[in-house]
C-alpha positions as CSV (number, residue, x, y, z in Angstrom):
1,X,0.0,0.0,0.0
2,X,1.6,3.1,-0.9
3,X,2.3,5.4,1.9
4,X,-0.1,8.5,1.1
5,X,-3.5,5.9,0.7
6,X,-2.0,4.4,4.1
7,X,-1.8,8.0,6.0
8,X,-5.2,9.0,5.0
9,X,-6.5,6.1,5.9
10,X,-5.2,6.3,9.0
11,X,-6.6,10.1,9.6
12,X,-9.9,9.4,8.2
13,X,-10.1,6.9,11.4
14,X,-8.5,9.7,13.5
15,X,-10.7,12.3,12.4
16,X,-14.1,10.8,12.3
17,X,-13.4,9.6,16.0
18,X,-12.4,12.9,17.0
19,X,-15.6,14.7,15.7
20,X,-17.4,12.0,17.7
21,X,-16.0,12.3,20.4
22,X,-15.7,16.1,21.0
23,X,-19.7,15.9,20.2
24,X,-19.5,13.8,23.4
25,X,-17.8,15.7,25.2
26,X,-19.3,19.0,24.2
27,X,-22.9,17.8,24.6
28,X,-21.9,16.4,28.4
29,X,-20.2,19.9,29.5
30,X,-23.3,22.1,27.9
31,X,-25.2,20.0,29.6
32,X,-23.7,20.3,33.2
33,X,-24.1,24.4,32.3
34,X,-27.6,24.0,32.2
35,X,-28.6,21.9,34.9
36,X,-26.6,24.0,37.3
37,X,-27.0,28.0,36.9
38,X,-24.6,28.5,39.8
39,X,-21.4,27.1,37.9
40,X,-18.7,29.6,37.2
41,X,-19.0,29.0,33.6
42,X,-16.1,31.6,32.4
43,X,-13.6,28.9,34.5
44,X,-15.8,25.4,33.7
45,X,-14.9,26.7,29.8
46,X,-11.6,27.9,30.3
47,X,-11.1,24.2,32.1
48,X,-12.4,22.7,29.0
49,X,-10.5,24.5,26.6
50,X,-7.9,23.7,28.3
51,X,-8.1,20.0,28.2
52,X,-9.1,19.9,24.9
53,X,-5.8,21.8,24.1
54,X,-7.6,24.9,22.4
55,X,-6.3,28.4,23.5
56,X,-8.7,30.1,26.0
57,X,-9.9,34.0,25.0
58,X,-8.1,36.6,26.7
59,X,-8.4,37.7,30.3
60,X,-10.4,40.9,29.4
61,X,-13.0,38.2,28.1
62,X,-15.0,35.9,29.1
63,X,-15.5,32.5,28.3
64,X,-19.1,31.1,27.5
65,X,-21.0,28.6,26.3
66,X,-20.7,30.1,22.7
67,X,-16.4,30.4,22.6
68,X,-16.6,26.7,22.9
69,X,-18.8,26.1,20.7
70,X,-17.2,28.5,18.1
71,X,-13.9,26.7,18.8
72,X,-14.4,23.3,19.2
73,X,-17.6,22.8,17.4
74,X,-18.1,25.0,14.4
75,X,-14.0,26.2,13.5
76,X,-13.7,25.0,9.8
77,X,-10.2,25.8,9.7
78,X,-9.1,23.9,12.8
79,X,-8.9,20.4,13.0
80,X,-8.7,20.5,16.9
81,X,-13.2,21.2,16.1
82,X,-15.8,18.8,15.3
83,X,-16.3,20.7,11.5
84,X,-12.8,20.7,11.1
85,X,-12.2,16.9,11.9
86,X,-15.2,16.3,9.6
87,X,-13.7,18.3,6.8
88,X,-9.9,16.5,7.2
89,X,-12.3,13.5,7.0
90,X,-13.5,14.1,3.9
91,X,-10.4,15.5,2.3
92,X,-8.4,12.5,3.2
93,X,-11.3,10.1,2.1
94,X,-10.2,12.4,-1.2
95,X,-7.0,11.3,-1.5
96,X,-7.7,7.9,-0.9
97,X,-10.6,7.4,-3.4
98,X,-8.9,4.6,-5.3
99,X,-9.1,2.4,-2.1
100,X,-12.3,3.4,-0.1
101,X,-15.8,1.9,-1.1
102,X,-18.1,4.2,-2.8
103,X,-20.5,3.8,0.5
104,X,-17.8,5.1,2.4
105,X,-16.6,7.9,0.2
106,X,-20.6,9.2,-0.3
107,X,-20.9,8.8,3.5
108,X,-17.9,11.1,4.1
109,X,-19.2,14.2,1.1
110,X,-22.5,14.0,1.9
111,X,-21.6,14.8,5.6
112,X,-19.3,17.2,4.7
113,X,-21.9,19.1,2.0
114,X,-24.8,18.5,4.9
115,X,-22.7,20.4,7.5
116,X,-23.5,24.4,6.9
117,X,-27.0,23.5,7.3
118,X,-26.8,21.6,10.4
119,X,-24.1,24.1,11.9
120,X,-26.5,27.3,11.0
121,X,-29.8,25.2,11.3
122,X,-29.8,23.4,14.3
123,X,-29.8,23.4,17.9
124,X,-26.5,22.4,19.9
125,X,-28.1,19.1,20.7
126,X,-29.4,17.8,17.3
127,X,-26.0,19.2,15.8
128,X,-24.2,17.1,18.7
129,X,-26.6,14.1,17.9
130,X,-25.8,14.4,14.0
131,X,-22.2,14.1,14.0
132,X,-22.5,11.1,16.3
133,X,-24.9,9.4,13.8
134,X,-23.1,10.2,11.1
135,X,-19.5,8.7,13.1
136,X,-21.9,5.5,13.3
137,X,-22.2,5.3,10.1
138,X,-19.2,5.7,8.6
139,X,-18.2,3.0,11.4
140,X,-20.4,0.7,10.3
141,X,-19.9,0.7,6.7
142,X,-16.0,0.3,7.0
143,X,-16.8,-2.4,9.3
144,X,-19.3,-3.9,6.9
145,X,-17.6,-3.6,3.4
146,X,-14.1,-3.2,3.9
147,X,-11.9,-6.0,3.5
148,X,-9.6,-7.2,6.3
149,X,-6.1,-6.0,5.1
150,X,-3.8,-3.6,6.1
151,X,-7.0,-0.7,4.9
152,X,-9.1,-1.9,7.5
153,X,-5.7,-2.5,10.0
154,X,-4.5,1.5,9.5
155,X,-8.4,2.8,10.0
156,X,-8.6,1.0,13.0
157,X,-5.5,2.2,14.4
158,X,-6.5,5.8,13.9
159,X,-9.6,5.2,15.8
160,X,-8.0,3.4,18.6
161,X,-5.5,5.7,19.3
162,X,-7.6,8.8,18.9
163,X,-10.4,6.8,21.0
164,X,-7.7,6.0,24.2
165,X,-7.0,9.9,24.1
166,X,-10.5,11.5,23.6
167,X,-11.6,9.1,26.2
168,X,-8.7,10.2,28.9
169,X,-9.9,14.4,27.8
170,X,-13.5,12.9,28.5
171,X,-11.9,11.7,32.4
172,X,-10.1,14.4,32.9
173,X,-12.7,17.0,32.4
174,X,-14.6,15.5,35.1
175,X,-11.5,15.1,37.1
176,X,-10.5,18.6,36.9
177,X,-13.8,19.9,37.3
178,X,-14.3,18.0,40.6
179,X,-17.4,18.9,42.0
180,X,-18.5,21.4,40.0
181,X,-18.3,19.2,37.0
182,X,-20.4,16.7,34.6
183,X,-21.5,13.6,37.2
184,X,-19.9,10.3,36.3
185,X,-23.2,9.1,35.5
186,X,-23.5,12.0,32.9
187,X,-19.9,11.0,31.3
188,X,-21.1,7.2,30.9
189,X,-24.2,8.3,29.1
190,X,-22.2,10.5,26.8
191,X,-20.0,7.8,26.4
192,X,-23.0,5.2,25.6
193,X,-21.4,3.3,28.3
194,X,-24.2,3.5,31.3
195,X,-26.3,0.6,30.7
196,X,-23.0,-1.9,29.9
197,X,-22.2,-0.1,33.3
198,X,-25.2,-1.2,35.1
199,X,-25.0,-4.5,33.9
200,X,-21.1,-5.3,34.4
201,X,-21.5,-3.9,38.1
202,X,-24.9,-5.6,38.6
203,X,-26.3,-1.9,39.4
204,X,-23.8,-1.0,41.6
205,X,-23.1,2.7,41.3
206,X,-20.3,4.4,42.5
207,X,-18.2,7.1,40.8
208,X,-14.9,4.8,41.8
209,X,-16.7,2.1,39.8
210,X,-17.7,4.5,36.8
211,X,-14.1,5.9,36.2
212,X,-12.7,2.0,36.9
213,X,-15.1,1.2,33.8
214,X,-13.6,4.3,31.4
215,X,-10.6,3.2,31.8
216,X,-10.3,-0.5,32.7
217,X,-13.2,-2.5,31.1
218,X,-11.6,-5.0,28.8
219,X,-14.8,-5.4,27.2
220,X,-16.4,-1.8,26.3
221,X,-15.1,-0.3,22.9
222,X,-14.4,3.0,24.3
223,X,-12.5,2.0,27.5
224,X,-8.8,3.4,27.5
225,X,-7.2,-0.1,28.1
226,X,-9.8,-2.1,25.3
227,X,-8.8,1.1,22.5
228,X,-5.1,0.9,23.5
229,X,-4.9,-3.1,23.5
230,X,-7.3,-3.0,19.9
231,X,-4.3,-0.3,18.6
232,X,-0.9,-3.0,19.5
233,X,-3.3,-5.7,18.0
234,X,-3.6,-3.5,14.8
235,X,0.3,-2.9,14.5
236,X,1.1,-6.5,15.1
237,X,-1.6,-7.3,12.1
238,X,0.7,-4.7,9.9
239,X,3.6,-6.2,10.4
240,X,3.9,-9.2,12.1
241,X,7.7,-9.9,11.7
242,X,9.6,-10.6,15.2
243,X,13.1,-9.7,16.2
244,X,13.2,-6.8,13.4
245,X,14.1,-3.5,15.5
246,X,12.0,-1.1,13.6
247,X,10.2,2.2,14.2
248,X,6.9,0.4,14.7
249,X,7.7,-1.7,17.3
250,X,8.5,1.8,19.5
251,X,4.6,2.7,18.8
252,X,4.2,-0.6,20.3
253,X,6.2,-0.5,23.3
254,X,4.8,3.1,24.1
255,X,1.1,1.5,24.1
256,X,2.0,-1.4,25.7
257,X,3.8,1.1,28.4
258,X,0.8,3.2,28.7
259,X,-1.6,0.5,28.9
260,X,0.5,-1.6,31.5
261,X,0.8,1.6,33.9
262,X,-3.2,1.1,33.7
263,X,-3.7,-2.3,33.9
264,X,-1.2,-2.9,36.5
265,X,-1.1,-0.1,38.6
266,X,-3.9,-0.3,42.6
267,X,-7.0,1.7,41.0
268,X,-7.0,3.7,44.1
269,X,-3.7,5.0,43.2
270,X,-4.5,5.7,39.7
271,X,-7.7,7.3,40.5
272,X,-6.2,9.6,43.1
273,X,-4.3,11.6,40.4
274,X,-6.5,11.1,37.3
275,X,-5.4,14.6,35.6
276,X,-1.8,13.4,35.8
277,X,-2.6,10.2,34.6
278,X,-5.1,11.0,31.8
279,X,-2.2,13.4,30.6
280,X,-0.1,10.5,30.4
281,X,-2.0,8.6,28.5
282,X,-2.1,11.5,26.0
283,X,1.5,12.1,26.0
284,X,1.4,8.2,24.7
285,X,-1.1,8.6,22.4
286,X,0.8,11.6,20.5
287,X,4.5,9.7,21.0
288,X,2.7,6.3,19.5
289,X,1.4,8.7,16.5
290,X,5.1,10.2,15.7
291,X,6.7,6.8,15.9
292,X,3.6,5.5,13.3
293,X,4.0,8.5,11.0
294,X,7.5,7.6,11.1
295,X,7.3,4.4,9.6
296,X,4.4,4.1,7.6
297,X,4.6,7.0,6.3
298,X,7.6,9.5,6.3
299,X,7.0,12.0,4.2
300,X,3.6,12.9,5.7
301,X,3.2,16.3,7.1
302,X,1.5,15.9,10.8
303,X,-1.5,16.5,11.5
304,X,-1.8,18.0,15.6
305,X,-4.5,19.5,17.9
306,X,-4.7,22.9,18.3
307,X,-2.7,25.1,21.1
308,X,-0.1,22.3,20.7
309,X,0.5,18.6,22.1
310,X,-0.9,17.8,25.6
């Protein structure tokens, strides 16, 4: 596979998980706003931009509800925003034409030709709720009619990678916010994750138990350690050579450090310094990318967040 068809690939996955996943995240922390009238809400959006690594306004202004959605929803020209990750989508679908089904390609332009409307024409909810049905879709046709090679392998990894870090910005959010912030009960319903809660933990609720299943759940899709452990499986699938020292096999060992600080680390320690740790696993995330981009493809320009790595 030539190296250009694999990077886009790879940052179609990215994107389309990101958009997703700030939707999430977004919907979760406008939520919070509204239920409570009492939140500071210049610092609860100055704590958010923050997290999501997107440079807060000035101190002569104030944040609101409206500078986050202006940055991280509606910023066409930022890729760190939910229309921005949807239009890299599409561009990279573009370049890749050749490889991707026609499903996939229409899924990806008609989104991107739908979005004006839904950004002037609809509520923050619905326009929250669209971008995740839309992520759905394109999910499930790449799941459905793409063939198991290395296309399917490099999607995945850009979705497991961007997954494990979204999810950690989703934690630490809630983390940083402390009690002023979205419930844990609010972040597993963003996350679709409340009724596989419910049922793991026989309904046993706890926000211990909630952050244990974010991060820790072997099972859910959108845990840290199931996304990280899905990534190595995907790199071993690409090249599955052993005792060849290559570039890859650093992406691996920085996942497989990241997840084994998780996995084997007392959950009472790692849930008494979540922001430290969710930062970690971001750190990862972005050193795993470098060491892919590096091998797979090398003469890619990098793609980052905005206001820099975390």
């Amino acid at each position: 596979m030539l190296s250009r068809i694999a990077e886009s690939l790879f940052w179609i996955g990215r994107y389309v998980e990101r958009a997703d996943d700030t939707a999430r995240i977004l919907d979760a922390h406008l939520q919070h706003l509204l239920e409570d009238p009492w939140m500071e809400e210049d610092l609860a959006c100055r704590s958010l931009l923050a997290v999501m690594g997107a440079a807060p306004p000035g101190e002569d202004k104030l944040a609101q509800r409206q500078t986050v959605m202006d940055t991280l929803a509606y910023d066409r020209l930022s890729t760190g925003s939910i229309a921005g990750s949807l239009a890299a989508a599409r561009e990279n679908a573009r370049r890749a034409r050749e490889i991707l089904s026609a499903e996939l390609w229409e899924c990806l332009n008609t989104t991107w030709n739908a979005l004006p409307g839904r950004i002037t024409g609809s509520t923050p909810h619905d326009f929250f709720a669209w971008v995740r049905e839309r992520a759905a879709i394109v999910g499930g046709i790449t799941d459905a009619a793409t063939r198991r090679d290395a296309t399917l392998q490099f999607f995945i990894l850009g979705r497991s990678i961007e997954r494990a870090d979204m999810t950690a910005r989703l934690i630490a959010t809630r983390a940083l916010a402390g009690g002023t912030g979205p419930g844990w009960t609010t972040l597993l319903r963003s996350c679709g994750a409340h009724e596989a809660f419910l049922r793991t933990y026989r309904g046993r609720d706890s926000d211990t138990l909630a952050a244990e299943f974010l991060l820790l759940d072997r099972l859910f899709p959108r845990s840290v350690l199931f996304s990280l452990e899905l990534a190595e499986q995907c790199l071993a699938e690409l090249d599955p050579g052993e005792g060849r020292l290559r570039i890859e096999e650093d992406a691996r060992k920085v996942l497989g450090r990241i997840r084994s600080g998780l996995e084997y680390r007392p959950v009472l320690k790692l849930l008494g310094n979540l922001p430290g740790e969710m930062e970690e696993v971001q750190r990862g995330c972005s050193e795993a990318s470098d060491a892919i981009r590096l091998r797979y493809f090398p003469s890619g320009i990098g793609d980052d967040w905005i206001g820099g790595r975390m």
